[in-house]
N, C-alpha and C positions, 0 to 999 in steps of 0.2 A: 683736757675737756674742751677747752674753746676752740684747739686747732678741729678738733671733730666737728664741733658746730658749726663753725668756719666752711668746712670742706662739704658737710650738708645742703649750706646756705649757698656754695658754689655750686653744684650740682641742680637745687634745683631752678637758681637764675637762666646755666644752662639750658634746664628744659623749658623755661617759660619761654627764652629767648630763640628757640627752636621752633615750639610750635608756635608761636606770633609770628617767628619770620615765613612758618610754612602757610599759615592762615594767609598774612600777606601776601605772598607769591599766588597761593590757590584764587585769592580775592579779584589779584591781579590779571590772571588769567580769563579771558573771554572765550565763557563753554561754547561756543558755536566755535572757535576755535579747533577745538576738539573734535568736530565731525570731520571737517578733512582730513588730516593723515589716515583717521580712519577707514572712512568712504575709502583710498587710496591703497590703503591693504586691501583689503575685501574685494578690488577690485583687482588688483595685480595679483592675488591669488585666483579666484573664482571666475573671474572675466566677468563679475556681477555685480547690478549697480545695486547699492546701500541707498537706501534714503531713511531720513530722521524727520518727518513729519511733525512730533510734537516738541522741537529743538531740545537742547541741551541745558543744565544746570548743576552746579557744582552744589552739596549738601557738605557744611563743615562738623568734620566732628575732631576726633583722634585716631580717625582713619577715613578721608576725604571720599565723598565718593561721587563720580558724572555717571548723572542719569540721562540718560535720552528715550525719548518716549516717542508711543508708536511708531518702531521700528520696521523697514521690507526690508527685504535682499527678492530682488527678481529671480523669477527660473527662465528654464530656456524659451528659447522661443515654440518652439513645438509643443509646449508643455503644456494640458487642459486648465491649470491652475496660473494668473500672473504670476502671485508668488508663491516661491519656493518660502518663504520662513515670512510670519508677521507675529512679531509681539507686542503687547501692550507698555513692554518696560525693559530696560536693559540697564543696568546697574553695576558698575565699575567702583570698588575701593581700591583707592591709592594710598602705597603707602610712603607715610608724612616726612622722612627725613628727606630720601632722595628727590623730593619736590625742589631742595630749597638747592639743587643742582637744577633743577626744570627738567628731570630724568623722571619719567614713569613706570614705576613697579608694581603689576597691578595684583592686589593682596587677594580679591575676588569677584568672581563674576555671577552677578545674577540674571536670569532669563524667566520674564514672569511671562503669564502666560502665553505662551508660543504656539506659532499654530504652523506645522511644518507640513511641506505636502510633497512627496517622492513617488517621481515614475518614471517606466519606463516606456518606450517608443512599441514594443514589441519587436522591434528588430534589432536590437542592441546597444543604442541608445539610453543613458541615464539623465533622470534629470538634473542629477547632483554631480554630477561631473566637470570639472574646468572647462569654460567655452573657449573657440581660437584664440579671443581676447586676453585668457592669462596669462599673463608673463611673473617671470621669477620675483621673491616678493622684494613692495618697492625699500630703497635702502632709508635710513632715518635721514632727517636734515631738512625736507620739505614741510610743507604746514606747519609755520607757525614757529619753526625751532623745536617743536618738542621730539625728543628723540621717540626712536621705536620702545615699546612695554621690553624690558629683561627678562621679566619671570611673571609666571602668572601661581596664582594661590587655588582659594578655593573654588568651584564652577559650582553652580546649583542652580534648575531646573525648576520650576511650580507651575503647578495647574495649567499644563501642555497638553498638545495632543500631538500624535503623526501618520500621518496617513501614509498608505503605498497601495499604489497599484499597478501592475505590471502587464501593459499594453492597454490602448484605449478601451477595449471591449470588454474587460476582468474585471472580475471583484474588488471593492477594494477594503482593503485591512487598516485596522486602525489598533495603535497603541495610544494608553493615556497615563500620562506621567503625572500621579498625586507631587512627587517630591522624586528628585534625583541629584543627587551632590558627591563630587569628586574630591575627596580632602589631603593633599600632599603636604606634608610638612614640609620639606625643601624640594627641589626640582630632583635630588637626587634621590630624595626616600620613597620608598614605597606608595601607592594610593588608595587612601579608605575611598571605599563605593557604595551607595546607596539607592537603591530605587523600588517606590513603593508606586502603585500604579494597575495597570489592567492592560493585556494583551484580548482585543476583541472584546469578550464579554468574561474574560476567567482572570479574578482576581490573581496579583504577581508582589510577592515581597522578595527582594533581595539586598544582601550586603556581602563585604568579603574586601579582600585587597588585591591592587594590581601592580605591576611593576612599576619604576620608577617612572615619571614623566620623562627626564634625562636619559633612560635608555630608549624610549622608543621616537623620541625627538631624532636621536643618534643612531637610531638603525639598529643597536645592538641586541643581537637574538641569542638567547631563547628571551621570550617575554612572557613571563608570569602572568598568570589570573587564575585567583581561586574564591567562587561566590557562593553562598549558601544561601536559601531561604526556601520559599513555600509558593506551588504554583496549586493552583484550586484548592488548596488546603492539604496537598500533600508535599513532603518532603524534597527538595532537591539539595543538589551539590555540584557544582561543577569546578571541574580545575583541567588546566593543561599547560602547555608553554606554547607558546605561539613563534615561531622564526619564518621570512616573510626572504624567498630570491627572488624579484621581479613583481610580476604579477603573481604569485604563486604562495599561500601562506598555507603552512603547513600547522593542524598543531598536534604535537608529538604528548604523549604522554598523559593521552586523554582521560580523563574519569568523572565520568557522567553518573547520577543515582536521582532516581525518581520512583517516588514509594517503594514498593517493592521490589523494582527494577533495578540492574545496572549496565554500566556498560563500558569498554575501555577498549585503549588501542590507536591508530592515528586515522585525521580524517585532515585533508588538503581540498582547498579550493583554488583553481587553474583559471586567472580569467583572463591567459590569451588570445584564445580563441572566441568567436564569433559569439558561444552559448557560454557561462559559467560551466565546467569541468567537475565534477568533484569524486574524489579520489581518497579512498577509505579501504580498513583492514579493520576490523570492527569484531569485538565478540560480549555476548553476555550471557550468563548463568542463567539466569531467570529472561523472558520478557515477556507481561500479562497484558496483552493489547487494548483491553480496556480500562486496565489502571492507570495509562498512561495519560499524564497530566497535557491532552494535548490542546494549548490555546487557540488556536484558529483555524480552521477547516481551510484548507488546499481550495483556492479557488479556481473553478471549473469552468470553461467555456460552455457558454451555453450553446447546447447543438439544437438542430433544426427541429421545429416541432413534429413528433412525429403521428402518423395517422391515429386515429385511437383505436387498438385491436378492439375485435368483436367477440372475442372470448381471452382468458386467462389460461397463458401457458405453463408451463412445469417450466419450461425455461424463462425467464421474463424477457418481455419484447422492449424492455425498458432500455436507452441507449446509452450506454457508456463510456465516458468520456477519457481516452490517454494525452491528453492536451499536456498533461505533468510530463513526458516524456519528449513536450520538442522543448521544455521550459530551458533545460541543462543534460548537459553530457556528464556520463559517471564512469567508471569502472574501477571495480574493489573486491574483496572478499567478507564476507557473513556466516558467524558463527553463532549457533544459540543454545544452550543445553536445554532450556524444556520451554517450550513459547503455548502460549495459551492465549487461542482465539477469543474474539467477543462472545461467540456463540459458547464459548467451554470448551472446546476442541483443542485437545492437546498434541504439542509436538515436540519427539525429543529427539537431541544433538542435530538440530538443524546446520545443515550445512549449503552455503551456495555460493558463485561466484558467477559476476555480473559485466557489461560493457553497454553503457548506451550511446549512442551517437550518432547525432541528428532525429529521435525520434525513431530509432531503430531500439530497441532493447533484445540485446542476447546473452542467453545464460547459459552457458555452454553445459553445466553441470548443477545441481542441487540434490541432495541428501536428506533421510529425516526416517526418524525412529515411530513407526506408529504402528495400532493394531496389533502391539506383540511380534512386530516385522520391521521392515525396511521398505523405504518407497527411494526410488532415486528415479532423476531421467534431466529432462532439457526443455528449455521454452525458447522459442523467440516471440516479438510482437513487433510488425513493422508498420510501427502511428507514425510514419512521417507525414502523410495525405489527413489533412481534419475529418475525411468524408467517412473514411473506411479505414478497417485494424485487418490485418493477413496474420492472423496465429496459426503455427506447429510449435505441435507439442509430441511430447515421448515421455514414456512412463515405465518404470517398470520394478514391481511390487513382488517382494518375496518372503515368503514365511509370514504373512500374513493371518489377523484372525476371523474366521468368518462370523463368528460372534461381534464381535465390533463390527466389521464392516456392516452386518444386517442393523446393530442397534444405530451405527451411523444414519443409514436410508431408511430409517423410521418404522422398522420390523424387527424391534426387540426379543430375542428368542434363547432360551438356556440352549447353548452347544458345547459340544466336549471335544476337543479336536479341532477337524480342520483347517488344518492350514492352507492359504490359498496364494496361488502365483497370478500378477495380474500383466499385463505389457497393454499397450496405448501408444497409435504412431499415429496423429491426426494433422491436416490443415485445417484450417476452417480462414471465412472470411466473414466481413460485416462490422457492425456498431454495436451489437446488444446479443448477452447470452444464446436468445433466441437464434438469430441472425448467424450466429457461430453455429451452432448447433445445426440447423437447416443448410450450411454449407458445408458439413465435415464431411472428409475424405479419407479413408485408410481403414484401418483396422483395430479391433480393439476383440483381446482374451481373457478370460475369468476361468480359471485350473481350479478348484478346491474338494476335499478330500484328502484320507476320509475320517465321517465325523460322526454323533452319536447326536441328533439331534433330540431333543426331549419335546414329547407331543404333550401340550398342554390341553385343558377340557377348556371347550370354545362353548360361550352361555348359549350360541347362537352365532351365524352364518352374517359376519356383520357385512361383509362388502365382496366383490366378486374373485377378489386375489384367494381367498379364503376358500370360495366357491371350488372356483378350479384346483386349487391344493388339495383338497379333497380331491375333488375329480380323479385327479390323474396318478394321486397316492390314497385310496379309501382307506389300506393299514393305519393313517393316521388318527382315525379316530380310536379306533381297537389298541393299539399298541403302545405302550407307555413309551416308547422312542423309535424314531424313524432311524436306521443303520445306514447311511449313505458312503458309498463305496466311494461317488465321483460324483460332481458337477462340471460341467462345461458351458460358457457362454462365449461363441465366438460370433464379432460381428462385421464384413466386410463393407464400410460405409462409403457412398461415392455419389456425394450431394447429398448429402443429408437421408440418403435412402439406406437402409440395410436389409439385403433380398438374402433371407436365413434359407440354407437347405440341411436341414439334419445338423447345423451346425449349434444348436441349442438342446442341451443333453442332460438326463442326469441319470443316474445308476441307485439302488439301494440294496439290501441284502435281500430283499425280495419280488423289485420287478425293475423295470428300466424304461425312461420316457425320452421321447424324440420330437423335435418339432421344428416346422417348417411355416414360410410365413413371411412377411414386411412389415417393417419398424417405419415407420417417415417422422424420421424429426421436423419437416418443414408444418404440416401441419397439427403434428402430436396425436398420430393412431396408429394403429398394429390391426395386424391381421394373422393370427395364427393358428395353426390346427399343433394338437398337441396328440400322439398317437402312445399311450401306455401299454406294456405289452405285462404280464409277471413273467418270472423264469419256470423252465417247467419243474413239473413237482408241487407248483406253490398252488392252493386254492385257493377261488377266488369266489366268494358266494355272498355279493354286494348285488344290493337292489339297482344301486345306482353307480356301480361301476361300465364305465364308459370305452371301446379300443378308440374312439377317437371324439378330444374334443376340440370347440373351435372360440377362441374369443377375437372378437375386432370393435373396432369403436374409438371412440378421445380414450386417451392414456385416462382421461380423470374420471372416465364414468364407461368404460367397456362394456359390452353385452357376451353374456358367457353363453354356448350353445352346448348340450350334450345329448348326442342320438343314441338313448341307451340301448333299444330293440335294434335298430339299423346296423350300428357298428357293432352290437356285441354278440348277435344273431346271423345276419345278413353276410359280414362281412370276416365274421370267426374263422373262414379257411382262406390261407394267403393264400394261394391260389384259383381264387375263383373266381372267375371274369363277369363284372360289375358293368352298370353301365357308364362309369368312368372309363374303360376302355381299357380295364388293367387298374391294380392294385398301386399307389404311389410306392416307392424308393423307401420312405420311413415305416410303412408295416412291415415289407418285405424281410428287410436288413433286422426290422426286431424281431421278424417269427426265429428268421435266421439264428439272431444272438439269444434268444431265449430255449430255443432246441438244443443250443452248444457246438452250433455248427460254425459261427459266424464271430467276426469281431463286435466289441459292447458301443451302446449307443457314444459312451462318451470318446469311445477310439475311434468314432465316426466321426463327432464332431469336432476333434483334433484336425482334420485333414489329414495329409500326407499319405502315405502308405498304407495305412489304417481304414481311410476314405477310400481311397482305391479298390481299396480290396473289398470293402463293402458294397461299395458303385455295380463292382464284378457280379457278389452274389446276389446283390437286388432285383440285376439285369439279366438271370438267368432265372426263367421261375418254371417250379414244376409242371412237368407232363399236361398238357389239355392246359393249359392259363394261356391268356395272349401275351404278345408284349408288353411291357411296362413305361407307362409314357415319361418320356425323358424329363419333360417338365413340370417337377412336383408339383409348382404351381398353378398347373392349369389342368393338373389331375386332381387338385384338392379341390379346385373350383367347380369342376364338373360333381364331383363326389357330394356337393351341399348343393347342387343346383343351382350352380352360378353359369 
């Protein structure tokens, strides 16, 4: 029993005689001391000068700790902020044995409020980067004798904030750090991680573990991270392995989940080059683009004020900014099984695959399940130039349904059938929707049939679309469903103009409509005559049935004409010479197809062979008629007294 007590009473002399001797030594020490080797690291790493403003002091406990207060570390010279980092406090525990070697083992580090500020140059340029000044870090043995820190313990952050902003003229982003703390038990275990805080304005909880301190001190890859918590109050999850050749860190084995969302696969970032690289393979089951917990809006250069339109287009004149695509270079592949727009718009097995570089974006191919069909084709968009975007595009749309497509363009309608083939080869140039649209070039086809459209009872004649559907289909009010054989819309566009001849069609089981005309996207009007012919055999005993009608005006507010004595009196025998000088190409070809002599209006506006052949009989017209003027258009203009 007394050797026990003995051995008690030795043990704790020990420790009295441990921490007294560690007090002494600590006591010993002159905390201004302590700022040089420091300053001297900081510096032979970062090329950056430390200062300690509200000097140094040592706090005794059972784990010592030097404070130094109001802390900088300088940024670059370029930089719009002096410093890169200020905090209020900087707090180092030491732990107590190896003192009483004058060796510092630092147990943890605290950084009270910090106020950190990161940019970029806009030309490649960071401001956290080592200046020419760093050199390799310096070795122990200077200042003071106290050697370099062994091991560091725990890190933790409070009531911080960090800005970035990339390039002088950008927005800039801010994160705020309530609490973040790193907790390693030894250099080689694992790291608990915490951080509670706000990106922008959207509250951010997280915790999780990382790999060891010791493997990533040591280069050794793969490097673990797996974090969970809640971004806006929805769910996340992140994990992958991170392994790092060069500039080049890859992380393999990704698995992203945000509420509803997920995502997996590998994603690498490249920064040897001039712009960040990023290089991904990427798929996810689900992704609902407005569930998506996204903290901070992509900040956007602001473009040139632009004039203020004198009216409101269908396309908006509003400018649009690809500034995101000179930011980094990508190229990867995108997979999605069903993505659901902001608007609700559904897409399923998205598929595409991407390359950008320097502000060029091209997608050689993309994919996607819609309308009960398939849409696939190619973009490019070439934002290198800030002023102006050069897009082509290609599209091409199969088995499509025209029920959706109409409830997509905001003219919801019961159809049974249907199926529609679409194709799209466009340039366009400019800054804004508009701007594209008023410079497109090429071609664009709408194929659909046939379908079983169901006529519903309208209370009233609400606007002029309606107007003319009547017009030029009066069965629609009478028959419980329109029989459509075929529709055709083909448009040849070259600047923004599309000069229609016959190439706007549609067919039903009881008559067939044809029309001719210009589209101008640059200022959003149309000008068309729409010429209805029936098939023979069909009567036709409407007050207000029309052989031709004419609408022109703004897309948003048309004026519809309908000459029902002229055209359906006047003009009842194709052959009879008008004072237009001759019948247009679009009666002709429908007296033609409605007698059974002729190909149908939508084989007209096909083109090809079809067109030709029609061109033929238009161009030949019976007995006693004059010739027929080559240019619809300026035979439809004479025809309304233009």
């Amino acid at each position: 029993m007394r050797t026990g007590v003995k051995i008690l009473i030795g043990i704790v002399v020990v420790l009295v005689v441990l921490v007294a001797g560690a007090a002494i030594v600590a006591l010993t020490i002159d905390p201004d001391t302590l700022i040089a080797p420091v300053q001297a690291q900081v510096k032979a790493v970062t090329g950056r000068e430390l200062t300690v403003r509200g000097g140094a002091r040592i706090a005794l406990s059972l784990h010592p700790r030097v404070v130094l207060r109001d802390v900088t570390i300088s940024n670059a010279s370029w930089a719009s902020a002096r410093d890169m980092l200020k905090a209020e406090r900087l707090e180092i525990a030491v732990a107590l044995v190896p003192l009483l070697s004058r060796r510092i083992e630092l147990e943890e580090i605290e950084l009270v409020k910090p106020q950190i500020a990161l940019e970029t140059d806009g030309k490649g340029q960071k401001s956290w980067e080592p200046t020419p000044a760093a050199t390799s870090p310096a070795q122990p043995g200077g200042g003071g004798g106290l050697a370099a820190a062994v091991a560091i313990g725990e890190i933790e952050i409070s009531n911080g904030t960090v800005t970035y902003r990339d390039g002088p003229n950008a927005a800039v982003s801010h994160v705020t750090i309530d609490r973040m703390s790193l907790h390693p038990r030894t250099l080689s275990s694992e790291v608990a991680i915490e951080f509670r805080g706000a990106i922008g304005d959207v509250p951010v909880t997280l915790a999780g573990t990382l790999g060891a301190i010791e493997s990533l001190l040591a280069k050794r890859w793969p490097y673990p991270i797996d974090v969970k918590g809640e971004i806006a109050g929805q769910k996340v999850a992140f994990a992958t392995k991170v392994k790092s050749e060069g500039p080049r860190y890859t992380l393999d084995d990704l698995k992203v989940a945000f509420g509803a969302n997920s995502l997996t696969g590998t994603f690498a970032i490249d920064s040897s080059g001039t712009r960040p690289k990023l290089l991904f393979d990427l798929s996810a089951p689900v992704l609902v683009l407005n569930a998506l917990p996204v903290p901070v809006a992509l900040p956007v250069s602001t473009p040139a004020a632009a004039p203020k339109a004198s009216r409101v287009y269908v396309f908006p004149d509003t400018p649009v900014s690809f500034a995101p695509l000179r930011w980094v270079d990508a190229q990867g592949k995108l997979a999605i099984g069903k993505l659901t727009l902001a608007d609700g718009q559904q897409y399923d097995n998205l598929r595409m695959q991407l390359a950008l570089d320097g502000g060029r974006l091209d997608m050689p191919s993309f994919s996607a399940a819609l309308f009960g069909g398939t849409l696939a084709g190619s973009v490019s968009i070439d934002a290198s130039q800030p002023d102006v975007s050069a897009v082509a595009l290609r599209l091409d749309g199969k088995g499509l349904s025209l029920g959706g497509i109409l409830a997509a363009a905001g003219h919801p309608r019961e159809v049974k059938g249907g199926k529609t083939e679409l194709s799209a080869n466009l340039t366009m140039r400019g800054n804004s929707p508009h701007a594209w649209a008023s410079s497109a070039s090429g071609n664009f086809l709408l194929v659909s049939g046939p379908a079983t459209l169901v006529n519903s009872k309208l209370a009233g004649l609400a606007t002029v679309w309606d107007k003319l559907n009547d017009a030029i289909n009066p069965f629609r009010t009478r028959d419980p469903a329109t029989e459509l054989v075929c529709a055709v819309v083909r448009l040849p566009l070259a600047n923004g103009i599309a000069k229609v001849d016959r190439s706007i069609a549609g067919e039903t089981s009881k008559l067939g409509v044809s029309a001719s005309g210009t589209l101008d996207f640059r200022n959003e009007t149309l000008d068309f005559a729409f010429a209805p012919k029936a098939k023979k055999g069909i009567s036709i005993d409407f007050a207000g049935f029309s052989d031709l009608v004419r609408i022109e005006g703004p897309w948003s507010a048309p004026h519809l004409g309908v000459d029902v004595a002229g055209s359906a009196k006047v003009i009842a025998s194709i052959g009879a010479a008008v004072s237009t000088g001759g019948l247009s190409a679009v009666g002709q070809a429908l007296f033609s197809w409605a007698e059974g002599s002729g190909p149908g209006p939508c084989q007209i506006a096909l083109g090809g062979a079809a067109a030709k052949q029609g061109a033929s009989t238009a161009s030949s017209p019976d007995k006693g008629s004059v010739p027929i003027a080559s240019d619809v258009g300026k035979a439809l203009g004479k025809l309304f007294g233009k």
